[in-house]
N, CA, C and O atoms as a Tripos MOL2 file, in Angstrom:
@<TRIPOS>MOLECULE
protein
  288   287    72     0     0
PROTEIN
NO_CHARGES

@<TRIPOS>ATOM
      1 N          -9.8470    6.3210    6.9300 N.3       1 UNK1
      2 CA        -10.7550    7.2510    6.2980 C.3       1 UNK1
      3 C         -10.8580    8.4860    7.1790 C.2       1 UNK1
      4 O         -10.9540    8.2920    8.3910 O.2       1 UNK1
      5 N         -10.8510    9.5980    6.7690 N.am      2 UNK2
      6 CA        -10.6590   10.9430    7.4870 C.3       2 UNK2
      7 C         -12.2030   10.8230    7.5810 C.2       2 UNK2
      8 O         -12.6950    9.7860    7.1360 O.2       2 UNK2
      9 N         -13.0760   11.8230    8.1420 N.am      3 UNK3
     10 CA        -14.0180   12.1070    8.8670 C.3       3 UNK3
     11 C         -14.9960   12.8580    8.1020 C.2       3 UNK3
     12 O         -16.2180   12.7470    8.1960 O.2       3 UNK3
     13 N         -14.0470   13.9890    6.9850 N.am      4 UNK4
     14 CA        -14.9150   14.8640    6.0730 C.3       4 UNK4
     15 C         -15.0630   13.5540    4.9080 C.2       4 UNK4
     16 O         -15.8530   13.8520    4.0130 O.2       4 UNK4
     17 N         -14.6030   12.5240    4.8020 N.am      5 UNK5
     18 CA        -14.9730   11.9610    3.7540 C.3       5 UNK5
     19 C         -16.1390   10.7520    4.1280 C.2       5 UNK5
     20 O         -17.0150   10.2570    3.4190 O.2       5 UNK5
     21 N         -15.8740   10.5770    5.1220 N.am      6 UNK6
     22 CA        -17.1050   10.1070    5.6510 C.3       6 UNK6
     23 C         -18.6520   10.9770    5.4360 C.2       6 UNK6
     24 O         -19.6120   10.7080    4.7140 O.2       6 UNK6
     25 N         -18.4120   12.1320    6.4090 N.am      7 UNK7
     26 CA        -19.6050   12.8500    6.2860 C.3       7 UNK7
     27 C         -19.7370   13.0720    4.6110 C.2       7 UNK7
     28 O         -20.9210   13.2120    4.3050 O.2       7 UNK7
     29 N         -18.8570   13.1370    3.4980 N.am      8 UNK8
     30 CA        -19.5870   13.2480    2.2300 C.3       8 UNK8
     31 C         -20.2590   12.2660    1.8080 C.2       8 UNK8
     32 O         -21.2210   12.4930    1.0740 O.2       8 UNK8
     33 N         -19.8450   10.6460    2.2460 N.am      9 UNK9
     34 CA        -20.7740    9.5420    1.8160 C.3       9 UNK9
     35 C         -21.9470    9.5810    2.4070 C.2       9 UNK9
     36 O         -22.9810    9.1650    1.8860 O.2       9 UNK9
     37 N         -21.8670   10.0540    3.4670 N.am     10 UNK10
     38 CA        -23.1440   10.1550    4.4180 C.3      10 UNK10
     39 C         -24.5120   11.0690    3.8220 C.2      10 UNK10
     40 O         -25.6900   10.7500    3.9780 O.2      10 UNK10
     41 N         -23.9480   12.3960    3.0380 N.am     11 UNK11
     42 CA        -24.4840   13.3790    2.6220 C.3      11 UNK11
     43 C         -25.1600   12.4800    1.1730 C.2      11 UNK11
     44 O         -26.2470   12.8750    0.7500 O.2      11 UNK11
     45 N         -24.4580   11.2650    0.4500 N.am     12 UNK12
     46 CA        -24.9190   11.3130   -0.8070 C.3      12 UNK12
     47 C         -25.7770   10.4150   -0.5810 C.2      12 UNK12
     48 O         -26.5880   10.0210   -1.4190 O.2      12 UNK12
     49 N         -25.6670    9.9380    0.7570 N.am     13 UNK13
     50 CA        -26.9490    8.7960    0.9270 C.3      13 UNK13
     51 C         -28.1230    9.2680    1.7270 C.2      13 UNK13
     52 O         -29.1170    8.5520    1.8460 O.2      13 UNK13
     53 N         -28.0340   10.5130    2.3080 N.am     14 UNK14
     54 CA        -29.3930   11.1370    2.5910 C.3      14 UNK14
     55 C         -29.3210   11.1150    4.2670 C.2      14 UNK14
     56 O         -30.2990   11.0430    5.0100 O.2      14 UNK14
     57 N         -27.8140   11.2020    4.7040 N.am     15 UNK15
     58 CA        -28.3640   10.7940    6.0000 C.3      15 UNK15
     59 C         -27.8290   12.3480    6.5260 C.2      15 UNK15
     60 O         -27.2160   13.1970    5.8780 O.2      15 UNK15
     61 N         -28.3750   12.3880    8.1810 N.am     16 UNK16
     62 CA        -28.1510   14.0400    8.8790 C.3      16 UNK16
     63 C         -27.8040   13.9880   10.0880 C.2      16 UNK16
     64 O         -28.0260   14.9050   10.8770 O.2      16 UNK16
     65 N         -27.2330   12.9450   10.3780 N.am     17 UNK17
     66 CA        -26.5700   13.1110   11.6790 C.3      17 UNK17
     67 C         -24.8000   12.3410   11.5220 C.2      17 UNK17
     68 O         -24.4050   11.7060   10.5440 O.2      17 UNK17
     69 N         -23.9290   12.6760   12.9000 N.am     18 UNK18
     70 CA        -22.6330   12.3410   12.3820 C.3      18 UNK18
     71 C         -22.8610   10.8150   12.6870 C.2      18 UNK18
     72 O         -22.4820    9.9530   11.8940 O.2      18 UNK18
     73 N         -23.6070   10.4640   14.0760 N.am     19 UNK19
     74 CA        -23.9690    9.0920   14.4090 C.3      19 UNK19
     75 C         -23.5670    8.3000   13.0900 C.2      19 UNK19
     76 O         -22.4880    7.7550   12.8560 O.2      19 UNK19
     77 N         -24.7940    8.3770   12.2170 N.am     20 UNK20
     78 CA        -25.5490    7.6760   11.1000 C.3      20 UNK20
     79 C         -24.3140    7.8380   10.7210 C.2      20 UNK20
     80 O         -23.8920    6.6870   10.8380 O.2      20 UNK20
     81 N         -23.2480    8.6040   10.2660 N.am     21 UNK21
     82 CA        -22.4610    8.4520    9.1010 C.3      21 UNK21
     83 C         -21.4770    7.7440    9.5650 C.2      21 UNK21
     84 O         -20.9810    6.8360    8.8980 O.2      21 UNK21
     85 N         -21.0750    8.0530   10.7310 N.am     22 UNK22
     86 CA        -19.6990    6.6810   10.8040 C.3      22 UNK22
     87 C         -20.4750    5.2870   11.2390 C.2      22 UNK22
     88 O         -19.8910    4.2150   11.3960 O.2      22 UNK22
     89 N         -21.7230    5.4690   11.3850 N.am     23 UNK23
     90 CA        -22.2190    3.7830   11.5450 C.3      23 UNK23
     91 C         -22.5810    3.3240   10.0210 C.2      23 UNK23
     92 O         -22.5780    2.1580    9.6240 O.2      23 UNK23
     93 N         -22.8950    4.4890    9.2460 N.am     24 UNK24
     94 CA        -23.0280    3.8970    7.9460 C.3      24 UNK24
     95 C         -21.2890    3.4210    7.1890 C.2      24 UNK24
     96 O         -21.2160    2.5100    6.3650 O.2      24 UNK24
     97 N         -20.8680    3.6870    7.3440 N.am     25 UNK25
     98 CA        -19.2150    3.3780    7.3160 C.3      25 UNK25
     99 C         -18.9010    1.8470    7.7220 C.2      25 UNK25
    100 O         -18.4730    0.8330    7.1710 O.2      25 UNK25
    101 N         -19.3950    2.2900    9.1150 N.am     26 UNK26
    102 CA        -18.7060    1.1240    9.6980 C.3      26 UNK26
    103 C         -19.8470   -0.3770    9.3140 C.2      26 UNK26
    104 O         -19.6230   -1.4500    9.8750 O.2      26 UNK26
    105 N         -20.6250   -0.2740    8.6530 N.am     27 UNK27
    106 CA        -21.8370   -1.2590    8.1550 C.3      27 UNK27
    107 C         -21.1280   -1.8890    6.9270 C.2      27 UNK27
    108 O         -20.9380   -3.0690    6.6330 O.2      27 UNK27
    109 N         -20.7860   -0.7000    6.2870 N.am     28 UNK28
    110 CA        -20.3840   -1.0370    4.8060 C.3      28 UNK28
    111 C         -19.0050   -0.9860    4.8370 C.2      28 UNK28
    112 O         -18.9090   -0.6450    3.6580 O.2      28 UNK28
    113 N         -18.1600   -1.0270    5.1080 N.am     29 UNK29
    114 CA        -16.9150   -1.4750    5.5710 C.3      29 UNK29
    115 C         -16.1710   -2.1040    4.4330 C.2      29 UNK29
    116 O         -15.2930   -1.7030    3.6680 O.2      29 UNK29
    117 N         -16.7550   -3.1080    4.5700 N.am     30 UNK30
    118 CA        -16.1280   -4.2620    3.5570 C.3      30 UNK30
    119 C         -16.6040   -4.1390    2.1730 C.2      30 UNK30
    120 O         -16.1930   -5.0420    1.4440 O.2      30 UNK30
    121 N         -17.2660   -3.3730    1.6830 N.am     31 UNK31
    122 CA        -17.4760   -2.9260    0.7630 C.3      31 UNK31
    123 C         -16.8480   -1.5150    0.2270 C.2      31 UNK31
    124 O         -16.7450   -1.2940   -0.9790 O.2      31 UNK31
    125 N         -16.5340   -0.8010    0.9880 N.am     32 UNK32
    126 CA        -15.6580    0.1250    0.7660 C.3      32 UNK32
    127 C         -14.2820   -0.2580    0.6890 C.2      32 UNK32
    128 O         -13.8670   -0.1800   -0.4680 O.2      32 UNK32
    129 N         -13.2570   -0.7220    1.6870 N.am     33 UNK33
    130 CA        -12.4120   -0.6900    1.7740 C.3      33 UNK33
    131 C         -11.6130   -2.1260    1.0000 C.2      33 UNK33
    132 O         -12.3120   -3.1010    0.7240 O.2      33 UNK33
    133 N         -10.5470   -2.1260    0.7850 N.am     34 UNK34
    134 CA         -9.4670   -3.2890    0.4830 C.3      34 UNK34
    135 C          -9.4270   -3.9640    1.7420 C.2      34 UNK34
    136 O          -9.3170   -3.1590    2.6660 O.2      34 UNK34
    137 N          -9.4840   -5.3320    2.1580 N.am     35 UNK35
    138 CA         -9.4880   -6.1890    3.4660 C.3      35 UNK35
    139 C          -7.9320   -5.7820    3.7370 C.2      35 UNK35
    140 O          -7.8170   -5.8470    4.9610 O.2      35 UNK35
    141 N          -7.0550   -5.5100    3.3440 N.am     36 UNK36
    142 CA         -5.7710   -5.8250    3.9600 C.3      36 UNK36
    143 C          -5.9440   -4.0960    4.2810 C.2      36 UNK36
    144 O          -4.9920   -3.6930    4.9500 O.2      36 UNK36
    145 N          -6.6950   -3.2920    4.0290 N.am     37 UNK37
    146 CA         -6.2810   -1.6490    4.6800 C.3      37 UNK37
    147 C          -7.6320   -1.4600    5.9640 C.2      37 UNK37
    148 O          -7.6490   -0.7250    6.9510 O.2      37 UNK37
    149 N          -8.5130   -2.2930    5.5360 N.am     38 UNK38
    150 CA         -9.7080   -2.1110    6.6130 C.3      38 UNK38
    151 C          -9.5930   -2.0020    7.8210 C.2      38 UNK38
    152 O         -10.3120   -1.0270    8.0430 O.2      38 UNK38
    153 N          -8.9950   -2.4730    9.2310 N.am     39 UNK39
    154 CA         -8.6110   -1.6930    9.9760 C.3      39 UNK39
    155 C          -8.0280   -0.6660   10.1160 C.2      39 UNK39
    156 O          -8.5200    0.1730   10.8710 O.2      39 UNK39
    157 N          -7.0300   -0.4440    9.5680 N.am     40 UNK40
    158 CA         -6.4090    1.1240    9.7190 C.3      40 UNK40
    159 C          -7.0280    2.3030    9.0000 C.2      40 UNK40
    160 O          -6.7150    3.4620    9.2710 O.2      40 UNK40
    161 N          -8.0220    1.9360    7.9670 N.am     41 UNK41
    162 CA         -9.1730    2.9980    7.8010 C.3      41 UNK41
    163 C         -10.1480    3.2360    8.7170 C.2      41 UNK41
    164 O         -10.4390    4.3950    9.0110 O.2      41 UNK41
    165 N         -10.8520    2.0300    9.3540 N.am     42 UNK42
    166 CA        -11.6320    2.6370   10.1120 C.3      42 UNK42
    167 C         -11.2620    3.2620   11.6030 C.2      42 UNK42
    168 O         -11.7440    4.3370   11.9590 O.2      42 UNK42
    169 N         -10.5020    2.6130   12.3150 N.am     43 UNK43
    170 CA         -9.4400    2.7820   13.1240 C.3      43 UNK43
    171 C          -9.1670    5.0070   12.7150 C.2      43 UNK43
    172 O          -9.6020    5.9440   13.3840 O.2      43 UNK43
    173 N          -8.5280    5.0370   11.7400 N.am     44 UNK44
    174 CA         -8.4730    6.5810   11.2770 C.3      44 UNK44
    175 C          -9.6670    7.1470   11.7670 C.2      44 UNK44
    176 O          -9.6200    7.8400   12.7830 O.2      44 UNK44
    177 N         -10.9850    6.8960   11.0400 N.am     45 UNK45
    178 CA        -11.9350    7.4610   11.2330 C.3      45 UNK45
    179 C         -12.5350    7.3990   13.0140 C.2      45 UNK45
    180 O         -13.3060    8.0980   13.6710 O.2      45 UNK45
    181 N         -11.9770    6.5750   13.2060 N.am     46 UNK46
    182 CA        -12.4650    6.0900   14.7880 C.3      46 UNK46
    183 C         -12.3340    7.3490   15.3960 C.2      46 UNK46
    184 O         -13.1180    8.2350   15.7380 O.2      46 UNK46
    185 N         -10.6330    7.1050   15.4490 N.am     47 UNK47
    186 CA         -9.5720    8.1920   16.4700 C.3      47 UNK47
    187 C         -10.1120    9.6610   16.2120 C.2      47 UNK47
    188 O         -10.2420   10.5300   17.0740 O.2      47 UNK47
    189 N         -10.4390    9.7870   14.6750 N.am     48 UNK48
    190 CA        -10.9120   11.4340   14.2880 C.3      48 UNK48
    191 C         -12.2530   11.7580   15.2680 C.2      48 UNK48
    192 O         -12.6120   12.8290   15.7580 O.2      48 UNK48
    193 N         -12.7830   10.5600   15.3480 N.am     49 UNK49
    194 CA        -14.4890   11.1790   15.6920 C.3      49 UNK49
    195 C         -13.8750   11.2580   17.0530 C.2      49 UNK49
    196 O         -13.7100   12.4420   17.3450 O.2      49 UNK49
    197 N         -13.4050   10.3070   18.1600 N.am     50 UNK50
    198 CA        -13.0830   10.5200   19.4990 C.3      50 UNK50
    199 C         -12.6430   11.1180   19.8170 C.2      50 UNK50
    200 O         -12.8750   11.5140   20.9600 O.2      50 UNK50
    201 N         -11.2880   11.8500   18.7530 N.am     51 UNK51
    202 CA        -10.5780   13.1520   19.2560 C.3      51 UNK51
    203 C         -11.6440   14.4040   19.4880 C.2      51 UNK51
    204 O         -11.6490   15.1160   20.4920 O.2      51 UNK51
    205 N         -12.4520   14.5180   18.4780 N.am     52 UNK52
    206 CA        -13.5570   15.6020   18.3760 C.3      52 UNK52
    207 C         -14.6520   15.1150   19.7980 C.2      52 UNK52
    208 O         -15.1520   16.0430   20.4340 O.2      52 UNK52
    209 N         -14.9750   13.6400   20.2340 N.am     53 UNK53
    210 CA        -16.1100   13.8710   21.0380 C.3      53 UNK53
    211 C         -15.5520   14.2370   22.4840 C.2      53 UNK53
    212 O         -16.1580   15.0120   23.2240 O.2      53 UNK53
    213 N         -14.3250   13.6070   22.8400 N.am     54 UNK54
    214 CA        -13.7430   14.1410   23.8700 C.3      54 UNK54
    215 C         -13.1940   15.3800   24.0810 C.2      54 UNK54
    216 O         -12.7340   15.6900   25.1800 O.2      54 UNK54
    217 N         -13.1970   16.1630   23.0800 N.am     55 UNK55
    218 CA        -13.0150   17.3640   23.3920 C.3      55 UNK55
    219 C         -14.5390   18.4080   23.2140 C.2      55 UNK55
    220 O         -14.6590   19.6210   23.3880 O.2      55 UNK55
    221 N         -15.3340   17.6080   22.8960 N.am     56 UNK56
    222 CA        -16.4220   18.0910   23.5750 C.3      56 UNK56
    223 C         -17.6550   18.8140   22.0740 C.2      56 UNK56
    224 O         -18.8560   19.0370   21.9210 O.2      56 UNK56
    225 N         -16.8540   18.8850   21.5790 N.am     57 UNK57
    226 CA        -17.2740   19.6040   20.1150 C.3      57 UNK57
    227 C         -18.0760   18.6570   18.9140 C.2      57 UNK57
    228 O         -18.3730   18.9280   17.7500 O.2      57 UNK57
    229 N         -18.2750   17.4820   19.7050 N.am     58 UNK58
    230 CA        -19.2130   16.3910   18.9680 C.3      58 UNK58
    231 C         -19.9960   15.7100   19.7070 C.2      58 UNK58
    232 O         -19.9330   15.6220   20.9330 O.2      58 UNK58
    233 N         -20.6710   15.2620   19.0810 N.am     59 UNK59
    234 CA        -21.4960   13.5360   19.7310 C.3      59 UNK59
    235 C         -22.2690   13.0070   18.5350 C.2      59 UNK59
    236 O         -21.7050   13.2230   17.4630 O.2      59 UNK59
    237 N         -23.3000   12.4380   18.4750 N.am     60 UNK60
    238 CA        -23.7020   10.9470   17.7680 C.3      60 UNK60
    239 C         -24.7780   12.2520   16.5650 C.2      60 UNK60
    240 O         -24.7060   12.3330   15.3380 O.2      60 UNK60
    241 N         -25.7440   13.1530   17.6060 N.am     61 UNK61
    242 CA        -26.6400   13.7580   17.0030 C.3      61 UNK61
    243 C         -26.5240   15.0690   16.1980 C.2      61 UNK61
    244 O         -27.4000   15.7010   15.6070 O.2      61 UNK61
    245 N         -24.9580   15.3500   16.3620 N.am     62 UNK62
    246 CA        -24.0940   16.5110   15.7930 C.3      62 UNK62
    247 C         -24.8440   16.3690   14.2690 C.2      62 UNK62
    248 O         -24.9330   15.1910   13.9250 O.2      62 UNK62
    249 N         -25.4010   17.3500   13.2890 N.am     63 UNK63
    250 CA        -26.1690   17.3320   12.1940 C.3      63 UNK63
    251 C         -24.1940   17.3960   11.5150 C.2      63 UNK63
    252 O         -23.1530   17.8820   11.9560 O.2      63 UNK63
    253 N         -24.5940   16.5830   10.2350 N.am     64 UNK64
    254 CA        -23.4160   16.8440    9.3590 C.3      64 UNK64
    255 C         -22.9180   18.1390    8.9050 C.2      64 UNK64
    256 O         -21.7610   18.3090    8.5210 O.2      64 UNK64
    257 N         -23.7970   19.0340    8.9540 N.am     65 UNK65
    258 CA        -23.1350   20.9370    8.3310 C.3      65 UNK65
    259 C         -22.6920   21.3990    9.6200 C.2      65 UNK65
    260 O         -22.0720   22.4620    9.6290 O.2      65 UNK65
    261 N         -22.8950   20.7960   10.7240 N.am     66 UNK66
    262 CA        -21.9560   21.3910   11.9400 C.3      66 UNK66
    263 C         -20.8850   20.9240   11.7420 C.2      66 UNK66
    264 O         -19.9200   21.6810   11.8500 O.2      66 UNK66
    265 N         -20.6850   19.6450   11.4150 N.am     67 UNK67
    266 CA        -19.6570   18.6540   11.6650 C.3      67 UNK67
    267 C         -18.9040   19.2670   10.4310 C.2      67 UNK67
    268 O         -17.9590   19.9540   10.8180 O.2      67 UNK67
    269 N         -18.9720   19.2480    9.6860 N.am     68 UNK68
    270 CA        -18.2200   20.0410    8.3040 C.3      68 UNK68
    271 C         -17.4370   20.9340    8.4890 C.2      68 UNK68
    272 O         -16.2850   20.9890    8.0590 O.2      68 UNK68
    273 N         -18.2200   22.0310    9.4130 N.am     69 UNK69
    274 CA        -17.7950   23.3810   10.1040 C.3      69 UNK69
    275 C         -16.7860   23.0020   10.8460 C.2      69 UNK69
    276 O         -15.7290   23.4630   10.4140 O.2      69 UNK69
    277 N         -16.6680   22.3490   11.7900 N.am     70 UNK70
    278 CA        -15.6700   22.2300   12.6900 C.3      70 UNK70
    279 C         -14.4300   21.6860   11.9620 C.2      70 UNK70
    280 O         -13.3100   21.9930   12.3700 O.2      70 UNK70
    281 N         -14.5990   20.8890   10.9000 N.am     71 UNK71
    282 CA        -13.6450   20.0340   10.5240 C.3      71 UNK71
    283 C         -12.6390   20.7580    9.6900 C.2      71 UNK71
    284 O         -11.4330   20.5620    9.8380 O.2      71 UNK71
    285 N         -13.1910   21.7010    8.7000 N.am     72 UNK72
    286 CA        -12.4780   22.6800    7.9100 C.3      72 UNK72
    287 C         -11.1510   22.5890    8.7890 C.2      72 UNK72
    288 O         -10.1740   23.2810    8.5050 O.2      72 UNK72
@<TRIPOS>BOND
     1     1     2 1
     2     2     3 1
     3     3     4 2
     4     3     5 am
     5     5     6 1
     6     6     7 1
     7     7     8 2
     8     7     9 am
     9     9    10 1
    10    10    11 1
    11    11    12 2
    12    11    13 am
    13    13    14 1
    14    14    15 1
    15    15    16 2
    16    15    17 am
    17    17    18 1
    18    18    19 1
    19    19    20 2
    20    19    21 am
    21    21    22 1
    22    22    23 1
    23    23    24 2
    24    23    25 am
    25    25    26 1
    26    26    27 1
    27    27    28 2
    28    27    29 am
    29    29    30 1
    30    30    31 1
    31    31    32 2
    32    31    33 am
    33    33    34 1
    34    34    35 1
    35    35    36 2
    36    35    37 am
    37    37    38 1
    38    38    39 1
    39    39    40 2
    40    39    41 am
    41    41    42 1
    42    42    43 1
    43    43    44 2
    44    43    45 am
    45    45    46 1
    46    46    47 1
    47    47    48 2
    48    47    49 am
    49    49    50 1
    50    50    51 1
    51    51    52 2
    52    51    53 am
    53    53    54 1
    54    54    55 1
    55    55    56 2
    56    55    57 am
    57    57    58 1
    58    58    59 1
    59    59    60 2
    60    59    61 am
    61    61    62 1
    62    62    63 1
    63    63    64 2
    64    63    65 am
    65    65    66 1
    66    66    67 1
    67    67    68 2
    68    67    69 am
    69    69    70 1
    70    70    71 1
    71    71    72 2
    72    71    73 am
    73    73    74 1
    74    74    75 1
    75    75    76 2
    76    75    77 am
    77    77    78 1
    78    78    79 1
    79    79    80 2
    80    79    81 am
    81    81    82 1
    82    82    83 1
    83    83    84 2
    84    83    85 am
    85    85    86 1
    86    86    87 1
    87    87    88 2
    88    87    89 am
    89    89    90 1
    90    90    91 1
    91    91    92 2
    92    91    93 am
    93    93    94 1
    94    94    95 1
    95    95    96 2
    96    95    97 am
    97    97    98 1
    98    98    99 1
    99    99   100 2
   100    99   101 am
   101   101   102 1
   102   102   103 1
   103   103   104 2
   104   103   105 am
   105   105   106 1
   106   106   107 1
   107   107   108 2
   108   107   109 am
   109   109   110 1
   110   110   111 1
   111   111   112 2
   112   111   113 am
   113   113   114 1
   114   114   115 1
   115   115   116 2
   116   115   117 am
   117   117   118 1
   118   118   119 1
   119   119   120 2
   120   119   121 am
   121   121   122 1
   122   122   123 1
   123   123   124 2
   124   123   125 am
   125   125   126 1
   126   126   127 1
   127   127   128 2
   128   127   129 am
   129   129   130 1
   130   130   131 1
   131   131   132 2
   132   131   133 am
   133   133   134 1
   134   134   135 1
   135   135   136 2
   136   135   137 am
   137   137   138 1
   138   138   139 1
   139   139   140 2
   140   139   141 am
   141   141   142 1
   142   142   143 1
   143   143   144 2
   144   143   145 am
   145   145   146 1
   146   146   147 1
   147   147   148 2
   148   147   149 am
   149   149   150 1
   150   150   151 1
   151   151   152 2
   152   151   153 am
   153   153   154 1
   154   154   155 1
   155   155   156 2
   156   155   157 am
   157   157   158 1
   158   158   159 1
   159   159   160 2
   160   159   161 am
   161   161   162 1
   162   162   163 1
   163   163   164 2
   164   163   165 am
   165   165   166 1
   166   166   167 1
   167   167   168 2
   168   167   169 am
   169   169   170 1
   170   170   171 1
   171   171   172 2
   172   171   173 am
   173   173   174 1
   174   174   175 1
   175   175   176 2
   176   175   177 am
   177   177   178 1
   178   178   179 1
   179   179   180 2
   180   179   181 am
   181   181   182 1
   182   182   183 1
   183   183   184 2
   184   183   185 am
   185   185   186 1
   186   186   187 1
   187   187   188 2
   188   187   189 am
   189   189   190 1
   190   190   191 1
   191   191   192 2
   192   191   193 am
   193   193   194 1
   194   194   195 1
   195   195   196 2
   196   195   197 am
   197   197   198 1
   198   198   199 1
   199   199   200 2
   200   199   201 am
   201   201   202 1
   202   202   203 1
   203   203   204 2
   204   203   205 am
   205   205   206 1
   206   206   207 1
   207   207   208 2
   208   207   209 am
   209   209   210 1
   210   210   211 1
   211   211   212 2
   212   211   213 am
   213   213   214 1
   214   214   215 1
   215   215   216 2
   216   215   217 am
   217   217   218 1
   218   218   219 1
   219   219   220 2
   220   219   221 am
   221   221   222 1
   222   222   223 1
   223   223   224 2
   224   223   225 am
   225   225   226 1
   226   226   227 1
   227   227   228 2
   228   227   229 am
   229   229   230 1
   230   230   231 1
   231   231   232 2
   232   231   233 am
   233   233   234 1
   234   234   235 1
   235   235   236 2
   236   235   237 am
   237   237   238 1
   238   238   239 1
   239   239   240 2
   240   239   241 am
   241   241   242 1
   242   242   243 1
   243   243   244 2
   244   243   245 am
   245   245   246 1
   246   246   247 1
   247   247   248 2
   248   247   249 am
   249   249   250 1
   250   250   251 1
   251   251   252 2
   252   251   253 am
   253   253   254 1
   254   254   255 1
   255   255   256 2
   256   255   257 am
   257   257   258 1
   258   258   259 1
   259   259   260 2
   260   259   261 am
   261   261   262 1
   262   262   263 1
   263   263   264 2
   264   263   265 am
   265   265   266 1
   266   266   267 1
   267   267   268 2
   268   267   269 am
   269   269   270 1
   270   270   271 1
   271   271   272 2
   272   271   273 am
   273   273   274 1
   274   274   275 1
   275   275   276 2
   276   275   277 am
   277   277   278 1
   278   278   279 1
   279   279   280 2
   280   279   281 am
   281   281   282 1
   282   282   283 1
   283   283   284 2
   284   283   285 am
   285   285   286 1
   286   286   287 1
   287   287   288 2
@<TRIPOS>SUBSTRUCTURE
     1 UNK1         2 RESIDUE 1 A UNK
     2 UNK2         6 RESIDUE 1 A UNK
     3 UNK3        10 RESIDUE 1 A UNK
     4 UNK4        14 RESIDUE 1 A UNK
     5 UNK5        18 RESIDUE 1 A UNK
     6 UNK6        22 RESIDUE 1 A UNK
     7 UNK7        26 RESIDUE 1 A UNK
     8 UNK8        30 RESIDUE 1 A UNK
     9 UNK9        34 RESIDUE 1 A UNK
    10 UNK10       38 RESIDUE 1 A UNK
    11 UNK11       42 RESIDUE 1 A UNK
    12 UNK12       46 RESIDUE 1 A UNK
    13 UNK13       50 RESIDUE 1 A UNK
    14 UNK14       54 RESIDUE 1 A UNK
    15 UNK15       58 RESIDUE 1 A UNK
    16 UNK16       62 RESIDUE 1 A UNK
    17 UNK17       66 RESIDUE 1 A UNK
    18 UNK18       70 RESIDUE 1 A UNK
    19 UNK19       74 RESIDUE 1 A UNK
    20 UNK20       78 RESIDUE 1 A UNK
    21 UNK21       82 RESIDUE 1 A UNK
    22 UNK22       86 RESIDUE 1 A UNK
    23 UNK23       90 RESIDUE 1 A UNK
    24 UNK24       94 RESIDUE 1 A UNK
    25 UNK25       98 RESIDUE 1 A UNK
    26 UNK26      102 RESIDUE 1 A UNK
    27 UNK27      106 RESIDUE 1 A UNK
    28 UNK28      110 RESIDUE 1 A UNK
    29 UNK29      114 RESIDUE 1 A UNK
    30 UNK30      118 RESIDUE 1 A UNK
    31 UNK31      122 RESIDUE 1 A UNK
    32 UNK32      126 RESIDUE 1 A UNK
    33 UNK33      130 RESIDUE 1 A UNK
    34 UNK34      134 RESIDUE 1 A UNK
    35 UNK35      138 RESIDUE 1 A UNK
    36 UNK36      142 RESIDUE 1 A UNK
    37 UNK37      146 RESIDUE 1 A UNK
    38 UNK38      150 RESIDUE 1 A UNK
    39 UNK39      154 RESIDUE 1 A UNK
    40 UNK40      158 RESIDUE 1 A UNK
    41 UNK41      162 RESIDUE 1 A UNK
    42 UNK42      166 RESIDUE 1 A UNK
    43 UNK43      170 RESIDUE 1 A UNK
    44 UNK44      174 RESIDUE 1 A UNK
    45 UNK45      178 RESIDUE 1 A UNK
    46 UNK46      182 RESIDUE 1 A UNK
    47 UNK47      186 RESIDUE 1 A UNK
    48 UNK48      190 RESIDUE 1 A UNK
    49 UNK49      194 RESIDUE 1 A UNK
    50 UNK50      198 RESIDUE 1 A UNK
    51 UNK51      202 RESIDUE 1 A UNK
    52 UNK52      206 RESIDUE 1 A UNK
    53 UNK53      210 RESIDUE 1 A UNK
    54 UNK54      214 RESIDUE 1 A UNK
    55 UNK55      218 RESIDUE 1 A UNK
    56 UNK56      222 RESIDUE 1 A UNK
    57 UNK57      226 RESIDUE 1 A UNK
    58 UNK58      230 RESIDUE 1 A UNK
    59 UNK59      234 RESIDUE 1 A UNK
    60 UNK60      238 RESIDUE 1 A UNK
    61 UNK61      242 RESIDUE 1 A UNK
    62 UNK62      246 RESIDUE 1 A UNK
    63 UNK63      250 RESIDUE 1 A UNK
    64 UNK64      254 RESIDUE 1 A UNK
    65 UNK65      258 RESIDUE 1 A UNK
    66 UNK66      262 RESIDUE 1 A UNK
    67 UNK67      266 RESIDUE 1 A UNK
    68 UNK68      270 RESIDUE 1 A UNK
    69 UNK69      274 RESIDUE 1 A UNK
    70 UNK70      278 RESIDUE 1 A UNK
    71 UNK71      282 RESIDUE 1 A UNK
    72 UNK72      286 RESIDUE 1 A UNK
């Protein structure tokens, strides 16, 4: 799962931080995904958020319309 599609589930469920949205992801998991693709979706989304926090341009409390911004 890429990262902007995360933050849109995140947005339709009311939440405002990036934290909340890949933990809301990673909660519901198995409800989103097919079991035989579920690691390598979240795994995707993993690597996206770490590439962004190690380079410094994220963390947990990043509001989602920043996170949007950067992602474009």
């Amino acid at each position: 799962m890429k990262l902007k599609q995360c933050i849109d589930i995140a947005e339709d469920c009311g939440l405002n931080t990036l934290g909340d949205a890949v933990l809301n992801v990673d909660i519901h998991a198995m409800s989103i995904f097919d079991y035989r693709k579920l690691s390598g979706e979240l795994m995707e989304l993993y690597r996206e958020y770490n590439d962004l926090y190690k380079s410094g341009l994220i963390d947990k409390d990043t509001s989602l319309e920043d996170a949007k911004l950067l992602i474009k």
